[in-house]
C-alpha positions as CSV (number, residue, x, y, z in Angstrom):
1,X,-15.5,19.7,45.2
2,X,-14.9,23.6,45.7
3,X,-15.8,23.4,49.3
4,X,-13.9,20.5,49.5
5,X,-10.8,22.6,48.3
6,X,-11.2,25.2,50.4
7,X,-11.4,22.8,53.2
8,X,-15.4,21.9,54.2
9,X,-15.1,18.8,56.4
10,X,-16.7,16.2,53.7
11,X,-14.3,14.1,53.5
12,X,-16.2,11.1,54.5
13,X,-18.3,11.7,51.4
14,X,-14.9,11.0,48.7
15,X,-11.3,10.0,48.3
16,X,-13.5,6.6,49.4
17,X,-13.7,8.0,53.2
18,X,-10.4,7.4,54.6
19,X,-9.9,11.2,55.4
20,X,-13.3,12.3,57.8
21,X,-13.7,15.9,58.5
22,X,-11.2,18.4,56.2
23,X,-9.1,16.5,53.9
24,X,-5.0,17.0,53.7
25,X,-3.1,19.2,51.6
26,X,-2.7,16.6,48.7
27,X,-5.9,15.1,48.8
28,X,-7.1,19.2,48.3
29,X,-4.6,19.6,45.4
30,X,-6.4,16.6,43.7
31,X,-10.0,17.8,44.2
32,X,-9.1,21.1,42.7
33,X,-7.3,19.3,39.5
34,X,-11.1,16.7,39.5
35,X,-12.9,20.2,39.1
36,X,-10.8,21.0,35.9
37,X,-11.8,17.0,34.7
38,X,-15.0,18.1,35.7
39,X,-15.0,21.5,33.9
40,X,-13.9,19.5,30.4
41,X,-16.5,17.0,30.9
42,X,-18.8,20.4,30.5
43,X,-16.9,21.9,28.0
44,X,-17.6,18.4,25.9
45,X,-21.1,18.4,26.7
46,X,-21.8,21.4,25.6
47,X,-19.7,21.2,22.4
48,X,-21.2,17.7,21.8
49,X,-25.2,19.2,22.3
50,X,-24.1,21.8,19.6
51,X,-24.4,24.7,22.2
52,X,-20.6,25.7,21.8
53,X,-18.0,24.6,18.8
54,X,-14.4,24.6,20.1
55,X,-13.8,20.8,19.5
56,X,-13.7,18.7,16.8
57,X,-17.0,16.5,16.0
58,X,-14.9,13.4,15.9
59,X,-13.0,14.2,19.2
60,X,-16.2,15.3,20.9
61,X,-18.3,12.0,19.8
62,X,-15.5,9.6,21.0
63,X,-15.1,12.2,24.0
64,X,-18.9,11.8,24.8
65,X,-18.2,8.2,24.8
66,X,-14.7,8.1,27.4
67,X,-16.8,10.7,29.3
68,X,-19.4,7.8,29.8
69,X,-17.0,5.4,31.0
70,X,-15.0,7.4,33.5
71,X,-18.4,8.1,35.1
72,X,-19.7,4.7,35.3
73,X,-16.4,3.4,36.7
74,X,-17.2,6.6,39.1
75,X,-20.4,4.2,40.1
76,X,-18.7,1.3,40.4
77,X,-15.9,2.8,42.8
78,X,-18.3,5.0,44.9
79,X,-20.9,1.7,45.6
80,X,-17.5,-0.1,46.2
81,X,-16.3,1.9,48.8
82,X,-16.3,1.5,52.5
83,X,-17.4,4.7,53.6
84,X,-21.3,4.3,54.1
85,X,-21.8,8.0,53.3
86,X,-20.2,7.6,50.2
87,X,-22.0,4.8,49.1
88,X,-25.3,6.3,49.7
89,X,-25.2,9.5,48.7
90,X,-22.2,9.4,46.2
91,X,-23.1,6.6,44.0
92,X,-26.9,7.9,42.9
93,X,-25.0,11.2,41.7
94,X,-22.5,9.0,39.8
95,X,-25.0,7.2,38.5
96,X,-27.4,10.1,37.4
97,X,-24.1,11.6,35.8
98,X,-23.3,8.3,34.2
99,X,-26.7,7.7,32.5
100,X,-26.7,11.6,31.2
101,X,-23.7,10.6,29.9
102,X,-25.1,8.1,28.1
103,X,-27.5,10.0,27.0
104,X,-25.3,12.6,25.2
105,X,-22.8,10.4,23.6
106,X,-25.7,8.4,21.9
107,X,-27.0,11.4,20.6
108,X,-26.6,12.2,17.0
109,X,-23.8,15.0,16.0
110,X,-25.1,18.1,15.4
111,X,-24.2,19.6,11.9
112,X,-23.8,23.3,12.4
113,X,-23.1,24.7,8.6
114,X,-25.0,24.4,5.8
115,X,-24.6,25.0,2.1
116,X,-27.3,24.4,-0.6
117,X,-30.6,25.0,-1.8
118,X,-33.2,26.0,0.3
119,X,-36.7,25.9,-1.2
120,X,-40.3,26.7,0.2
121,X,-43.5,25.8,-1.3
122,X,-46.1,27.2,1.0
123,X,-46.2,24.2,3.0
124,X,-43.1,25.0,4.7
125,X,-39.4,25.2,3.9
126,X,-36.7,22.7,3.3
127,X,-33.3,22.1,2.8
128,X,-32.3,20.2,-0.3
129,X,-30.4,17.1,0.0
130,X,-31.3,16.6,-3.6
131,X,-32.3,18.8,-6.5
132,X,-34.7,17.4,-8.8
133,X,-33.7,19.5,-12.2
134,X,-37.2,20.8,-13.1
135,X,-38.6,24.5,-13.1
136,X,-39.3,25.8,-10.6
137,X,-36.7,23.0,-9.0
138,X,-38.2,20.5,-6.5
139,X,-36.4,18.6,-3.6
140,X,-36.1,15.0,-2.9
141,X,-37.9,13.4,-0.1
142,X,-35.4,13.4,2.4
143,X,-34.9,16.9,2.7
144,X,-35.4,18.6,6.5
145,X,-37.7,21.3,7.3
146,X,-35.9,24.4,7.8
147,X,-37.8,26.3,11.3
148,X,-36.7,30.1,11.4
149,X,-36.5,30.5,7.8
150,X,-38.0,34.3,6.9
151,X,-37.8,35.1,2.7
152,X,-38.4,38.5,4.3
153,X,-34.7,39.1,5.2
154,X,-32.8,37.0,2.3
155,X,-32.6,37.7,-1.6
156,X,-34.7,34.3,-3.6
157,X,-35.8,33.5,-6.9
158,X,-40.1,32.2,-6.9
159,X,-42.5,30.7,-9.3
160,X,-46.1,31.0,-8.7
161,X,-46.3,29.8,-5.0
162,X,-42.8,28.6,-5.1
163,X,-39.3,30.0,-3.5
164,X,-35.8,28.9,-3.7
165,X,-32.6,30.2,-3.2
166,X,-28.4,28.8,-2.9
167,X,-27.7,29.8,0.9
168,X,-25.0,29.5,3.6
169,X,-26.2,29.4,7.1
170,X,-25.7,27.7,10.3
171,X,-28.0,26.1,12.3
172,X,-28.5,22.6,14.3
173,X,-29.8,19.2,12.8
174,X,-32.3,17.0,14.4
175,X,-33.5,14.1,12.9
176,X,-35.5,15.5,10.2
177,X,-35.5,19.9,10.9
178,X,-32.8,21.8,11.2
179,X,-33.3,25.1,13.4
180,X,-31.9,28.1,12.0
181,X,-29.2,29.8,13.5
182,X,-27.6,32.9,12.0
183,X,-28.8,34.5,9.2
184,X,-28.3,32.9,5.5
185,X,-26.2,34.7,3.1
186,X,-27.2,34.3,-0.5
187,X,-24.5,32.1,-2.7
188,X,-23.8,33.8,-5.8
């Protein structure tokens, strides 16, 4: 699209193509305002993957999802057209966008802060979703591992083999770890 802009002769290739060769003024104007679609769609990728957090998660989940449609009706519209080289060669790279669209709007939301009981007991550490009130306190089942913890570089309490601590920390949830990302601050 930036070479389109700055006038590369591709029209055949969009705008369904009507306009061969370097496309007119207005046609230019709208290409430059599809990169700025085009550079949200990113910004919402990358918020929605966890990798940035200037949205929402609610806005960026349902954004994920509008994100997917707009692209599909992208593949739809490019294998519709009557340009010939926009069918071939546009349609696979709406269509590769559209089904990594999919793939990040079914992914789940990444939770990015955390606040609670972290506990190791040599066989790794979790984060507790649950407290069992016992001494030294245990964790229910469902608690995720915790990958990047360090006691080295936080302040704990420990029994025998085990450790535990109140923390605040980010990080990113998968399905069952989360992955640490700053450092945790003791809660007092």
């Amino acid at each position: 699209m930036i070479a389109l802009v700055f006038g590369t002769p591709w029209g055949r290739f969009v705008w369904g193509g009507q306009r061969p060769g370097t496309l007119p003024t207005g046609y230019r104007i709208a290409s430059a305002f599809s990169l700025l679609v085009y550079g949200f769609m990113v910004v919402l990728a990358l918020d929605r993957a966890g990798v940035i957090d200037v949205l929402s998660q609610n806005f960026s989940r349902v954004g994920s999802w509008v994100v997917f449609a707009y692209l599909s009706l992208g593949v739809v519209m490019n294998a519709a057209s009557r340009s010939k080289a926009e069918r071939w060669v546009m349609t696979p790279v709406a269509l590769v966008l559209a089904v990594l669209a999919l793939f990040i709007a079914l992914s789940p939301v990444t939770e990015r802060a955390f606040t609670g009981m972290v506990l190791g007991n040599g066989a790794g550490e979790v984060f507790c979703t649950s407290v069992m009130e016992s001494y030294p306190p245990q964790c229910g089942a469902d608690s995720p591992a915790v990958l990047g913890w360090d006691w080295g570089t936080v302040e704990h309490e420990q029994s025998q083999s085990i450790r535990w601590g109140e923390y605040s920390f980010d990080g990113v949830r998968g399905h069952d770890t989360i992955i640490l990302g700053d450092r945790a601050i003791l809660m007092r």
